[in-house]
N, C-alpha and C positions, 0 to 999 in steps of 0.2 A: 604736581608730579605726573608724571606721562608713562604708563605703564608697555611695556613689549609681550605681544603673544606671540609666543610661536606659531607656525602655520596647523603643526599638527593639536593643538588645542583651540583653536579658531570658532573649528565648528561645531565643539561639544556646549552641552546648555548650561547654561548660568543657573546659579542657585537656586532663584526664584523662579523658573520658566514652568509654565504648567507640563504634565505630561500629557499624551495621545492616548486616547482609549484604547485598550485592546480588545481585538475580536477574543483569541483563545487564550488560556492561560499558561499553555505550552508553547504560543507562535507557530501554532503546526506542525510541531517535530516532537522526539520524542530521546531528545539529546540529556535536558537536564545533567549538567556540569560537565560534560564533555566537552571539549574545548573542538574537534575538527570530527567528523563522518566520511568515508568514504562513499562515492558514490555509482550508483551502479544503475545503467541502461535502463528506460523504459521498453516493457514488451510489447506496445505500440508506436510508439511514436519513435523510439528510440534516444530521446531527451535523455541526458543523465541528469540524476535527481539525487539529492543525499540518503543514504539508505534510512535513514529513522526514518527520513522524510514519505518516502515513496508507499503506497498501498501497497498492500505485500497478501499475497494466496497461494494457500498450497494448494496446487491440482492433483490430484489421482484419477487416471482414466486406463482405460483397456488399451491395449496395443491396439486389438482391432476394433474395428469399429461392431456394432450390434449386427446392422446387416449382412456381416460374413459371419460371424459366427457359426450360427447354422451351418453354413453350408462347409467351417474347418471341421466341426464336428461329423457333419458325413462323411469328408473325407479322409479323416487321422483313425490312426489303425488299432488307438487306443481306447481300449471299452469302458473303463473305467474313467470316473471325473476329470479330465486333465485341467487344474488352474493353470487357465490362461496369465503370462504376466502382465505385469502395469506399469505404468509410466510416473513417477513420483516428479512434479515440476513447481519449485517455488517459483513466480512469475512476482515480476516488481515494475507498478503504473506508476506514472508522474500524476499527479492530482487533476489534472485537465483531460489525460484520455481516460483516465478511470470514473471520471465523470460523465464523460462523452460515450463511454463504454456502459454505461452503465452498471459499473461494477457498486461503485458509492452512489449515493446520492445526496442532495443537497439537503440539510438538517434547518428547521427554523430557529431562532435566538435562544430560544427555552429549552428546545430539543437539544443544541448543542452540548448543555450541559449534563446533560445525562450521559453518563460513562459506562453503564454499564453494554454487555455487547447483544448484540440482537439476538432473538430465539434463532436457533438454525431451525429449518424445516424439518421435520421429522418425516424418516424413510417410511415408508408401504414395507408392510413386511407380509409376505404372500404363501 
């Protein structure tokens, strides 16, 4: 008997075929069962990446930078404290410039598996 495969079953594996080791247990993303991600621009490189997928950081920073400061506060005509405002910017890296960037860094085999998230540095309080 001569059996017919269609093309689009061709190149899936047969019963018995060993599988491939995997690096992570996620493949890098962070979809589990969602079928499709949209994706959205690297702030370096400008690569689009799927969003699970991409390193993702919230920034908060000053409008101005440190070095004016002083010198808006000499010249604003308010005596009291004025809060300066801020810039709230979720920024999202393709894994190659956030490597490159040094936002991540590279984990060795054992490290990988540890999930929990890193100490943040603790602020100076003055």
């Amino acid at each position: 008997r001569v059996l017919f495969r269609s093309r689009k079953t061709a190149h899936k594996k047969e019963k018995g075929a060993s599988n491939m080791t995997k690096k992570r247990r996620s493949g890098g993303r962070n979809k589990q069962g969602r079928g499709h991600v949209k994706r959205v621009p690297c702030a370096l490189s400008g690569r689009f990446v799927a969003k699970d997928k991409a390193v993702k950081r919230f920034i908060v920073r000053n409008i101005v930078e440190s070095a004016a400061i002083g010198d808006m506060q000499e010249a604003t005509v308010y005596t009291q404290g004025y809060q300066l405002p801020k810039i709230y910017v979720k920024m999202f890296y393709c894994i190659d410039s956030a490597i490159h960037a040094r936002i991540v860094r590279v984990r060795s085999r054992t490290a990988r598996r540890v999930r929990t998230p890193p100490r943040r540095p603790r602020r100076r309080e003055d």
